[in-house]
DSSP file (Angstrom, degrees, kcal/mol; ACC not computed):
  #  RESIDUE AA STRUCTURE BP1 BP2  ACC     N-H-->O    O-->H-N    N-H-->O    O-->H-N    TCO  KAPPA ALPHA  PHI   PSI    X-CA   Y-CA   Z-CA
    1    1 A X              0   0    0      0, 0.0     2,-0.1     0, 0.0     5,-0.1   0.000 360.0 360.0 360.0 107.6   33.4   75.2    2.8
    2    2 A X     >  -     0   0    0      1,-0.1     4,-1.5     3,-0.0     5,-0.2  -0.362 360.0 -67.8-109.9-135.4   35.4   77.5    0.6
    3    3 A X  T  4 S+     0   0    0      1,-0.3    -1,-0.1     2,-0.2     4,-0.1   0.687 133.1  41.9 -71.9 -13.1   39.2   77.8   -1.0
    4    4 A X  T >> S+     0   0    0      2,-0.2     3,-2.4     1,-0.2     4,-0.7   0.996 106.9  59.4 -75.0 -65.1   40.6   78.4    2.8
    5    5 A X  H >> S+     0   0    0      1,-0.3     4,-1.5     2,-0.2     3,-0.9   0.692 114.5  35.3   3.8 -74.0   38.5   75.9    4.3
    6    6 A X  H 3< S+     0   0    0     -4,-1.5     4,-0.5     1,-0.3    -1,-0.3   0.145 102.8  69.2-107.6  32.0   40.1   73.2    2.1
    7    7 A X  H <> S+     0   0    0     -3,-2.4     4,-1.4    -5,-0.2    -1,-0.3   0.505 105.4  43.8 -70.5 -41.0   43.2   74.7    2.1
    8    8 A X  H XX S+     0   0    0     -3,-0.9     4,-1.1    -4,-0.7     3,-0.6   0.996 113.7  51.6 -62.1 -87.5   43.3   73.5    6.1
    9    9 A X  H >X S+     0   0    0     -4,-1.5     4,-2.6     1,-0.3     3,-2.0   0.773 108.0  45.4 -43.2 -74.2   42.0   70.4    5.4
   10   10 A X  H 3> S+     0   0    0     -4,-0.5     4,-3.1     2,-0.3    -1,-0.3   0.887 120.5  42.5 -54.3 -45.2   44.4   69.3    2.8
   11   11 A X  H << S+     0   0    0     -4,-1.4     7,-0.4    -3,-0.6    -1,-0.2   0.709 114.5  47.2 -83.8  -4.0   47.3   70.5    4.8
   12   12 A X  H X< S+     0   0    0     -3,-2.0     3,-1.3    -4,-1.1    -2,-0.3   0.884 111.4  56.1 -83.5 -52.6   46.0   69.1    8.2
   13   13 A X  H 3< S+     0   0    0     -4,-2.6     3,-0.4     1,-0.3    -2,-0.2   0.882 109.5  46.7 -54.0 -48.3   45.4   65.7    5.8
   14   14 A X  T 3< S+     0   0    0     -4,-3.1    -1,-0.3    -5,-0.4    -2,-0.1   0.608 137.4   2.4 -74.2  -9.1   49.4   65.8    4.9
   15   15 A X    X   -     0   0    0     -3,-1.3     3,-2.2    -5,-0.3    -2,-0.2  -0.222  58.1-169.6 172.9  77.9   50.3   66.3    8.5
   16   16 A X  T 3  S+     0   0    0     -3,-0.4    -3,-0.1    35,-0.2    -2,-0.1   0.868  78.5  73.7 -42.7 -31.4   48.0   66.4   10.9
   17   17 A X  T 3   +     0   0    0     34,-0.1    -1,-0.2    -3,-0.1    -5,-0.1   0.640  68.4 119.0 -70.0  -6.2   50.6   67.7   13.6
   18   18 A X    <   -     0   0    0     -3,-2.2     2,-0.2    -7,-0.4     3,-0.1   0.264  59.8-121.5 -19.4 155.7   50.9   71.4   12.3
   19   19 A X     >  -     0   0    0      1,-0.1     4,-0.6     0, 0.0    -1,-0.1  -0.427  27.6-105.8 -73.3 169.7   50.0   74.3   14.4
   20   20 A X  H >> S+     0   0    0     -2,-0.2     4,-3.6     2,-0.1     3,-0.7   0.908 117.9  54.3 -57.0 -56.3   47.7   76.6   13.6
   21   21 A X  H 3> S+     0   0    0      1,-0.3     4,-2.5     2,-0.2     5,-0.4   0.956 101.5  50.7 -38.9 -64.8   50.5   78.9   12.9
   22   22 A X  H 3> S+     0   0    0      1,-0.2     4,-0.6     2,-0.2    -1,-0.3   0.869 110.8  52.1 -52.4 -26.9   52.3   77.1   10.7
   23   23 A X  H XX>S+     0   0    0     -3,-0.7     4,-2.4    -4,-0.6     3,-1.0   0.921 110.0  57.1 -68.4 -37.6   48.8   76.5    8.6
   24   24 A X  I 3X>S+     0   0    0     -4,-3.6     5,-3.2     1,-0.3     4,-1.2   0.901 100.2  46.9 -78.9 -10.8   48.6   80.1    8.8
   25   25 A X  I 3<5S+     0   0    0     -4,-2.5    -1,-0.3    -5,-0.2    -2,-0.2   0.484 115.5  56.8-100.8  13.9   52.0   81.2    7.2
   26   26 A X  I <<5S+     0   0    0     -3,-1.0    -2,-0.2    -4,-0.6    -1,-0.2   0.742 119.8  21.2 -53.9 -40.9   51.0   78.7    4.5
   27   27 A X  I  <5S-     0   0    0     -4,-2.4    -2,-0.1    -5,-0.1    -3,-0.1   0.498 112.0-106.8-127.8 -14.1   47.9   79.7    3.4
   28   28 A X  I  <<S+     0   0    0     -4,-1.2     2,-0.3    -5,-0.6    -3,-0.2   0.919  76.9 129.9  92.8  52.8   48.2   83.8    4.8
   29   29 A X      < -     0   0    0     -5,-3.2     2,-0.4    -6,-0.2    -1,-0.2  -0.989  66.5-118.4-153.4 146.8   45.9   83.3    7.4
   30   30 A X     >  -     0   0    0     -2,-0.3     4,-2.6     1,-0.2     5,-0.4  -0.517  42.5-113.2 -85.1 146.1   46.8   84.5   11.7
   31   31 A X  H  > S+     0   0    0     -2,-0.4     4,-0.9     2,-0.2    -1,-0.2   0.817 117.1  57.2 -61.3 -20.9   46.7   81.0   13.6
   32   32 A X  H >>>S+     0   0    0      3,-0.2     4,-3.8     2,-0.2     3,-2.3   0.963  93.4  56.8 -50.5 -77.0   43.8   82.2   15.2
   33   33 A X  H >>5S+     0   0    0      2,-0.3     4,-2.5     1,-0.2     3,-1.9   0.865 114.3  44.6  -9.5 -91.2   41.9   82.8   12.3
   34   34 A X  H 3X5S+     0   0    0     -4,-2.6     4,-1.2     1,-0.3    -1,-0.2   0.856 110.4  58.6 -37.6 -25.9   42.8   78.7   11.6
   35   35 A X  H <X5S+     0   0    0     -3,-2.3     4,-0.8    -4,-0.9    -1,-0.3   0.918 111.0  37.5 -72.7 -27.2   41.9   78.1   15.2
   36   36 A X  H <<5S+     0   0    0     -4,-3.8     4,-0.4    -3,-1.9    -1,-0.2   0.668 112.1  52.5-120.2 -10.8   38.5   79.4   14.8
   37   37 A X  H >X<S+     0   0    0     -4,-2.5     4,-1.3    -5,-0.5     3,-0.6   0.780 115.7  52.6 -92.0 -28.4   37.6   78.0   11.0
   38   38 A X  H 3X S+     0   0    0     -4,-1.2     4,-1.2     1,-0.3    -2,-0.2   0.729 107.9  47.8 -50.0 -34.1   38.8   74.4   12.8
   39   39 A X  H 3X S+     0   0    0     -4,-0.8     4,-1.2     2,-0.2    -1,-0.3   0.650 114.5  40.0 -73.1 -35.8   36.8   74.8   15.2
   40   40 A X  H X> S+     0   0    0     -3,-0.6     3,-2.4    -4,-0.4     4,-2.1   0.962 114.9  55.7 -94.8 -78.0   33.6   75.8   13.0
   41   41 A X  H 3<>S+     0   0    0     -4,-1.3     5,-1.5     1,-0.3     6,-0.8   0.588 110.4  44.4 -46.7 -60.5   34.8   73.1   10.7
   42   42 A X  H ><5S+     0   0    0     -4,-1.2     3,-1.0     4,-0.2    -1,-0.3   0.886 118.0  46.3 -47.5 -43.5   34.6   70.1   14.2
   43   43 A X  H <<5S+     0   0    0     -3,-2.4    -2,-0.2    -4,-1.2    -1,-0.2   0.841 107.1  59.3 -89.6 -24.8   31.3   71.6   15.1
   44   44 A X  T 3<5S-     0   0    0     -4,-2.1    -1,-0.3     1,-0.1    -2,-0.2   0.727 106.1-123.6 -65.2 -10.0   30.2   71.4   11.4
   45   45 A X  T < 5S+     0   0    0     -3,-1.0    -3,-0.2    -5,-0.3    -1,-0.1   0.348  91.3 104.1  87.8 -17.5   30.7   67.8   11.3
   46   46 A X  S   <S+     0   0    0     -5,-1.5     2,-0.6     1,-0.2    -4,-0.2   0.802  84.0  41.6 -78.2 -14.1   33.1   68.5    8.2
   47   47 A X        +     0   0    0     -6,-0.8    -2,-0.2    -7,-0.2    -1,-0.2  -0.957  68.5 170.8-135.0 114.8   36.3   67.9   10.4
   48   48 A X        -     0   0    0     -2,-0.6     2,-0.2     1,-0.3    -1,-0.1   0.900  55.2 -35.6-107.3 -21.7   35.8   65.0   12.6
   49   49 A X        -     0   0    0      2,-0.0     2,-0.4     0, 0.0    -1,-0.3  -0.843  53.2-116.4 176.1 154.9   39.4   64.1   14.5
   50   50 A X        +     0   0    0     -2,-0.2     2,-0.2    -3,-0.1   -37,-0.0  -0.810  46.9 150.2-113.8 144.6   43.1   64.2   13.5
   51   51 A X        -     0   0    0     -2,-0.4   -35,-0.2     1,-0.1     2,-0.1  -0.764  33.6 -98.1-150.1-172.6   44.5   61.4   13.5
   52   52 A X        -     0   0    0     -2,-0.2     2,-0.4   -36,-0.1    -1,-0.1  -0.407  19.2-121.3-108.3-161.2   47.5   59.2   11.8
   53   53 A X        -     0   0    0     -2,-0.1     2,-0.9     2,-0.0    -1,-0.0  -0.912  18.0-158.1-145.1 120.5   48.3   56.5    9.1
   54   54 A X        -     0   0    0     -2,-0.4     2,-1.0     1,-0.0    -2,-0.0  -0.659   9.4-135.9-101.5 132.1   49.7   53.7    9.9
   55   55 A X        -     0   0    0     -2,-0.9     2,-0.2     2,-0.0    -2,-0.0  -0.659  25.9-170.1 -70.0 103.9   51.8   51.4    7.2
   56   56 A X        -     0   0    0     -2,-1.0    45,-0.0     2,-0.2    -2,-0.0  -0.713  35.9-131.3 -92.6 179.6   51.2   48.0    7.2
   57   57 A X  S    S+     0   0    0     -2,-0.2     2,-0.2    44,-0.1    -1,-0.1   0.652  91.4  27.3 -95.1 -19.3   52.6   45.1    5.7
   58   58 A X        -     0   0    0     43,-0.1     2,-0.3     2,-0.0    -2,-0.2  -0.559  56.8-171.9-125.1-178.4   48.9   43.3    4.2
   59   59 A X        -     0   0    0     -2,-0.2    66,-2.7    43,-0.2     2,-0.3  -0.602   6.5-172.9 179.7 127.5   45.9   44.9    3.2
   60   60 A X  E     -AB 100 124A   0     40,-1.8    40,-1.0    -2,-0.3     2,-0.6  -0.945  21.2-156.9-124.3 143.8   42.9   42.9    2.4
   61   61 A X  E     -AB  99 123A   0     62,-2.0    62,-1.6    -2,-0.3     2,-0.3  -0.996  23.7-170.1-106.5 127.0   39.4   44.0    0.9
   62   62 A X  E     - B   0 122A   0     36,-2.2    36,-0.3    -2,-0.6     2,-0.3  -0.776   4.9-161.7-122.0  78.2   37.1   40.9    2.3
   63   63 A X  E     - B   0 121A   0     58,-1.3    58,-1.9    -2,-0.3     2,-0.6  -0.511  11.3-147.3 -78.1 116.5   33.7   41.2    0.6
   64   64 A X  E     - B   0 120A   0     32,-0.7    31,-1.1    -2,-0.3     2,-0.4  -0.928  11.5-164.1 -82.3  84.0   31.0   39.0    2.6
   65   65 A X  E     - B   0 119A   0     54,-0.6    54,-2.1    -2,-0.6    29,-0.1  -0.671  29.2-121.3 -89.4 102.5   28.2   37.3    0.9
   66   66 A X  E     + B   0 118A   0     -2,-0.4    52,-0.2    52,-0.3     3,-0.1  -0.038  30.0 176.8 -39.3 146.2   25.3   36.1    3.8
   67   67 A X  S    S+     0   0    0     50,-1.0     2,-0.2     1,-0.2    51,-0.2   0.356  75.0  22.8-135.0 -20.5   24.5   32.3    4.0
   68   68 A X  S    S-     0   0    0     49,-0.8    -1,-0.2     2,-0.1    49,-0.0  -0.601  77.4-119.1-129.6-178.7   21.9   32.9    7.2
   69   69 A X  S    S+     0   0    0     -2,-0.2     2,-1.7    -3,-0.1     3,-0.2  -0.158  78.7 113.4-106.1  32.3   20.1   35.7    8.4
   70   70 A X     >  +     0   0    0      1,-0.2     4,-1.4    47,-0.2     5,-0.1  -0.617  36.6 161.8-106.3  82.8   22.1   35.7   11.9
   71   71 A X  H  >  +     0   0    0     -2,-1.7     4,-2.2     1,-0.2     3,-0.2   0.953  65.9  52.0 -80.4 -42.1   23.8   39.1   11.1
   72   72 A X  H  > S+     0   0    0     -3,-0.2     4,-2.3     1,-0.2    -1,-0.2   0.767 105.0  51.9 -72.4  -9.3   24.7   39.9   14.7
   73   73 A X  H  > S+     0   0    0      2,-0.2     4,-4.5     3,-0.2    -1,-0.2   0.941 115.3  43.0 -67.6 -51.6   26.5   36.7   15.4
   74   74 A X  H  X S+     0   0    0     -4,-1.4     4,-1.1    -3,-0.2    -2,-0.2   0.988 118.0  50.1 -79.1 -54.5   28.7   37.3   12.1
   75   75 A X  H  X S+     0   0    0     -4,-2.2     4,-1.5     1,-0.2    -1,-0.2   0.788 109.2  51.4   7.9 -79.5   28.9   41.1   13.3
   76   76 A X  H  X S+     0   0    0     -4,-2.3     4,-2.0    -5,-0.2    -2,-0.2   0.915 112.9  44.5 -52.4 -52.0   30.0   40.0   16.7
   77   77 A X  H  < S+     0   0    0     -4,-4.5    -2,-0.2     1,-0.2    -1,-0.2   0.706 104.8  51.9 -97.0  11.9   32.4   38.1   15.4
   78   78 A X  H >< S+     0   0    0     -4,-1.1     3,-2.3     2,-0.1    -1,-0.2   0.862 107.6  69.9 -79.1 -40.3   34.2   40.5   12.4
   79   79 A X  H 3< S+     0   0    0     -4,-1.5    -2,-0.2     1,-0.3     5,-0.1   0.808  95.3  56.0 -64.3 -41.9   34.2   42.9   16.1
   80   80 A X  T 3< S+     0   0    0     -4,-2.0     2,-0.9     1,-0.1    -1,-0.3   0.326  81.6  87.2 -93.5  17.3   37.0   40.3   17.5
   81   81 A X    X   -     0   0    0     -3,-2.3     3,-2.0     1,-0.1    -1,-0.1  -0.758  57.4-168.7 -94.6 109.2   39.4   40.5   15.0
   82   82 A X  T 3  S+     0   0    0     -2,-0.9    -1,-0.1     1,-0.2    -3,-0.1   0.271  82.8  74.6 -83.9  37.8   41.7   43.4   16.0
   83   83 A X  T 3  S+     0   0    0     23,-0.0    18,-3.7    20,-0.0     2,-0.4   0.063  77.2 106.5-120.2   3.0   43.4   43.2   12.5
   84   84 A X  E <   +C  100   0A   0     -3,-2.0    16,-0.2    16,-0.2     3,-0.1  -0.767  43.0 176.8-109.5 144.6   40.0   44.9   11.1
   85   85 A X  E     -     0   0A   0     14,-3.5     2,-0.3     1,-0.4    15,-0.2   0.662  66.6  -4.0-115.4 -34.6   40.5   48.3   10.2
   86   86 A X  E     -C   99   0A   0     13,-2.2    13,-1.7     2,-0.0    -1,-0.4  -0.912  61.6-171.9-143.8 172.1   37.2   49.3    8.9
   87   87 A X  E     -C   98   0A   0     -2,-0.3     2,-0.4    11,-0.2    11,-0.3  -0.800   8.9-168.9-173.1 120.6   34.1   47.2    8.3
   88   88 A X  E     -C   97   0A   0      9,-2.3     9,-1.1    -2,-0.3     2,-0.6  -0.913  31.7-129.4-122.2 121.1   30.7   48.3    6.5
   89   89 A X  E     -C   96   0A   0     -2,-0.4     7,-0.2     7,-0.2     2,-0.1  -0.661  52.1-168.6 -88.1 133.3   27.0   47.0    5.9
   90   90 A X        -     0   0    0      5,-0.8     2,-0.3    -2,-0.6     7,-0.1  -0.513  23.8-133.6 -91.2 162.9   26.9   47.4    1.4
   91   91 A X  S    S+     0   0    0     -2,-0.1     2,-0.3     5,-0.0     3,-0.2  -0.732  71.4  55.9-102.1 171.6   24.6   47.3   -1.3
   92   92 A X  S    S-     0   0    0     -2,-0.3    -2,-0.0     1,-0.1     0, 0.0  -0.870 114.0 -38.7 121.6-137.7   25.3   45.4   -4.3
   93   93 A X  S    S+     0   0    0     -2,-0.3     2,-0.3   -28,-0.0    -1,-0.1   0.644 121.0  67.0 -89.9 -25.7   26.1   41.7   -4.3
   94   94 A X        -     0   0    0     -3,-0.2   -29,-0.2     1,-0.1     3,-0.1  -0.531  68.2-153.4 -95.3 163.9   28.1   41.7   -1.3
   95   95 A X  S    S+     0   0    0    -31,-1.1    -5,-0.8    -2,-0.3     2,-0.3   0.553  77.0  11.1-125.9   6.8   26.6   42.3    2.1
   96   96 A X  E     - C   0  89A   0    -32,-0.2   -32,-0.7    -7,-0.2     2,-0.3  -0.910  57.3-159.1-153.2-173.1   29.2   43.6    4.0
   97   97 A X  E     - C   0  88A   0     -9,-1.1    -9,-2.3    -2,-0.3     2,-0.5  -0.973  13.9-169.0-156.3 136.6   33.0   44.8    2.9
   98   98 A X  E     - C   0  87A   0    -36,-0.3   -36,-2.2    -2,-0.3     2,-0.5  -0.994  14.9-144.8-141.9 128.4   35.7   44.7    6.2
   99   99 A X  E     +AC  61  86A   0    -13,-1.7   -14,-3.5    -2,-0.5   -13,-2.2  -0.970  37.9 172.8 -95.6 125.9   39.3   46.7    5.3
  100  100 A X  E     -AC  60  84A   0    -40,-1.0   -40,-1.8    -2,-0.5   -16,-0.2  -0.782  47.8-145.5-116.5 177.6   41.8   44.5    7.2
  101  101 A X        +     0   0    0    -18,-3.7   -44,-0.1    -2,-0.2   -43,-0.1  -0.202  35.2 170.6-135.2  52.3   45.5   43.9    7.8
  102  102 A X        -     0   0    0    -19,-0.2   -43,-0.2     4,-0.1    -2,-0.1  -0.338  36.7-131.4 -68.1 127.6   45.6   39.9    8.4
  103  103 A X    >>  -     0   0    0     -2,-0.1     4,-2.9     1,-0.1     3,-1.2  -0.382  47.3-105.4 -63.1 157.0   49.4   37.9    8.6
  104  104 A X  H >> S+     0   0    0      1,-0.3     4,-1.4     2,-0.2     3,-0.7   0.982 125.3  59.7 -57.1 -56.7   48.2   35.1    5.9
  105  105 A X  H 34 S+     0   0    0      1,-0.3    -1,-0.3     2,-0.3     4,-0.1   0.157 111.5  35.7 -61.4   4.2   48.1   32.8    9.2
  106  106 A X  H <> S+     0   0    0     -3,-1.2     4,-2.4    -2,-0.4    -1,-0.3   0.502 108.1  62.6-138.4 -58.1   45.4   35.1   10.8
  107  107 A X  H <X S+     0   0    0     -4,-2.9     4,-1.2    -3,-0.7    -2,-0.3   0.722 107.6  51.2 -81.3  -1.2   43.5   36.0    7.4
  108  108 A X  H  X S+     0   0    0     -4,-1.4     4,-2.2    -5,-0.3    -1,-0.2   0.941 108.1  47.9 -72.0 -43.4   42.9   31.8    7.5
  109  109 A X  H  > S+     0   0    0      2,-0.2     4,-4.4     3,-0.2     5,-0.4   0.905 112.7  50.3 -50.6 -50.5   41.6   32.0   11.0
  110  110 A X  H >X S+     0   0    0     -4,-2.4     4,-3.3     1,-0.2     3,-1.3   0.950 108.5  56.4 -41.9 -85.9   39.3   34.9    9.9
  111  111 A X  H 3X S+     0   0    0     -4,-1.2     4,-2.2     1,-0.3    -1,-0.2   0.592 106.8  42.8  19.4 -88.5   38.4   32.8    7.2
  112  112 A X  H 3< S+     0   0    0     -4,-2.2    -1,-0.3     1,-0.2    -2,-0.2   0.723 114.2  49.1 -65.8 -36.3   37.1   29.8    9.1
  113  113 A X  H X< S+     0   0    0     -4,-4.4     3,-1.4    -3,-1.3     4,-0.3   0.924 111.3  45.9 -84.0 -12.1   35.3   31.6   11.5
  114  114 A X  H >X S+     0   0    0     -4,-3.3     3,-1.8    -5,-0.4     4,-1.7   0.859  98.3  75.2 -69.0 -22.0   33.4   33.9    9.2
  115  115 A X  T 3< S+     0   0    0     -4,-2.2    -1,-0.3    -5,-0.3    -3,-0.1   0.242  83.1  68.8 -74.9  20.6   32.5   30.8    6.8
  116  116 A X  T <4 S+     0   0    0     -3,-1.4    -1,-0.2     3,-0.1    -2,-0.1   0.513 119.2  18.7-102.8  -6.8   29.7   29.5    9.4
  117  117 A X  T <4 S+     0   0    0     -3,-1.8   -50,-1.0    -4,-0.3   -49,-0.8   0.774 131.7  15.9-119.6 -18.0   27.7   32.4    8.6
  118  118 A X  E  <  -B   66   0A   0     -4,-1.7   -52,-0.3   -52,-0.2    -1,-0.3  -0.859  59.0-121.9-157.4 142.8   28.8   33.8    5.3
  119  119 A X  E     -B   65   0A   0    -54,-2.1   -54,-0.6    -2,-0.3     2,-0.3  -0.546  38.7-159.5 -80.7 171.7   31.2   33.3    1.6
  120  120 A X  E     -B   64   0A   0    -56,-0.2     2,-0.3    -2,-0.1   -56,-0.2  -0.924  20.7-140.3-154.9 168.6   33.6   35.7    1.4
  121  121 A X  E     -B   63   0A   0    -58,-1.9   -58,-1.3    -2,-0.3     2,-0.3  -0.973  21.9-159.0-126.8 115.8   35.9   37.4   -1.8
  122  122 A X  E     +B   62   0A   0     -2,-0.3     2,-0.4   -60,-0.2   -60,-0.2  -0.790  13.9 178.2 -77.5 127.8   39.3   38.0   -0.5
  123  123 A X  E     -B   61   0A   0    -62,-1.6   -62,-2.0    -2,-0.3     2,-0.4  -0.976  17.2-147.6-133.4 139.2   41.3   40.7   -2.7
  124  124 A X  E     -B   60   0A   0     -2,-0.4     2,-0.8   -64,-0.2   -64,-0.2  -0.787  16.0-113.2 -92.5 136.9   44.7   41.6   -1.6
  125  125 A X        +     0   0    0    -66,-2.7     3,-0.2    -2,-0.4   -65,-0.0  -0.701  33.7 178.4 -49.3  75.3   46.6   44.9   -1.8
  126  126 A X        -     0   0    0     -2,-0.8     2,-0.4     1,-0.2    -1,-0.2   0.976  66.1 -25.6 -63.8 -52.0   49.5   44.6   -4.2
  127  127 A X  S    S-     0   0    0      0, 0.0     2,-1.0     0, 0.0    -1,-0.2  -0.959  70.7-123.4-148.2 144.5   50.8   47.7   -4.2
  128  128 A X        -     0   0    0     -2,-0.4    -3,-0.0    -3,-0.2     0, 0.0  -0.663  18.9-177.2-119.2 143.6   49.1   50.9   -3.5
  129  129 A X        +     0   0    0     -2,-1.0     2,-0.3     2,-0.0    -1,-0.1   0.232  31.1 138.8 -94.3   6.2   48.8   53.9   -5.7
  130  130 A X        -     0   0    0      1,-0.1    -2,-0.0     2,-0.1     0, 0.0  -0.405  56.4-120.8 -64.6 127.6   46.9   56.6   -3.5
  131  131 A X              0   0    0      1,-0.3    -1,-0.1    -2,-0.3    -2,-0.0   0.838 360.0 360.0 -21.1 -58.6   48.3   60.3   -3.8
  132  132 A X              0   0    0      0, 0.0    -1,-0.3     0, 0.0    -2,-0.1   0.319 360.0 360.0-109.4 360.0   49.1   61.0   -0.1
């Protein structure tokens, strides 16, 4: 990937809905030219789908600690909360990490069912500080 390359990216990252064009009278580059390093970039694996960001009101990091060994049951059931946004097998001390967006009244339900297989470490978002 060089300086063009992540020249795209960052300005596809800030607004995925550009044209090509427009990327290209940013950066000096013909909107083809962007179609076709976008293209190389999808096929490369480096660029994988454009997509949004959506604000919500909670963010939880929920760190999972095993109590069993019945990992697809606890699996299966992180699958059926549609308030999980992302969800990960770790290393370290925890043994899974799930990014959610649970109403307090929801992150209790969560809670209760995940505690027949699992502890869990709740951390809440207070305010967040990321660049973009």
């Amino acid at each position: 990937m060089d300086l063009q390359d992540k020249q795209i990216l960052d300005l596809l990252m800030e607004n995925s809905r550009l044209t090509n064009k427009e990327i290209g009278e940013r950066i000096h580059m013909t909107g083809q030219a962007v179609g076709n390093r976008i293209m190389r970039l999808m096929e490369e694996g480096t660029l994988e789908k454009f997509t949004i960001k959506v604000h919500y009101e909670t963010k939880q990091f929920i760190y999972l600690y095993m109590d069993t060994n019945q990992f697809a049951a606890l699996e299966a059931a992180v699958h059926a909360f549609p308030d999980i946004e992302e969800f990960y097998k770790v290393t370290g001390q925890a043994c899974y990490m799930v990014v959610s967006h649970f109403a307090p009244a929801e992150l209790n339900r969560f809670i209760e069912v995940i505690s027949e297989w699992a502890r869990y470490k709740v951390e809440t978002v207070a305010s967040d500080r990321s660049k973009r």
